[in-house]
N, C-alpha and C positions, 0 to 999 in steps of 0.2 A: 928207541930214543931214551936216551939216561936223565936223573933227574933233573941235573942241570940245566941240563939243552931245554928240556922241558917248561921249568921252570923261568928258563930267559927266555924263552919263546911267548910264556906265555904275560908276564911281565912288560915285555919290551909292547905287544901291541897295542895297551891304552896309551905308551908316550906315543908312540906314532899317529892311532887316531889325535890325538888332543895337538899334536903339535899341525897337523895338518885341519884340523877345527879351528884353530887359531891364526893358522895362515889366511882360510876362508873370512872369518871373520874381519880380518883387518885389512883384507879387499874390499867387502863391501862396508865397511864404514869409510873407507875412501872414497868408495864411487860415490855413496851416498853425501857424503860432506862436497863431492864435487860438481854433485846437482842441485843438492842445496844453495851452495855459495852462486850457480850460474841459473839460479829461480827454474828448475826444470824438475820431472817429475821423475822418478826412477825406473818405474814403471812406465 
């Protein structure tokens, strides 16, 4: 592998985790706003 490839490889996987941490996230502050507003527990 050359340093490039290298280099974007290794680069590109914290936008991926962070982008898909942040999908997670703003699922569950949805649910959670949606049990809140319907008085239910999330758990």
């Amino acid at each position: 592998m050359n340093d490039t490839a290298m280099t974007l490889y290794v680069l590109v996987w914290p936008v991926v985790v962070a982008v898909v941490l942040v999908i997670i996230c703003i699922a569950f502050f949805r649910e959670w706003k949606s049990a809140h507003d319907e008085g239910r527990d999330i758990i």
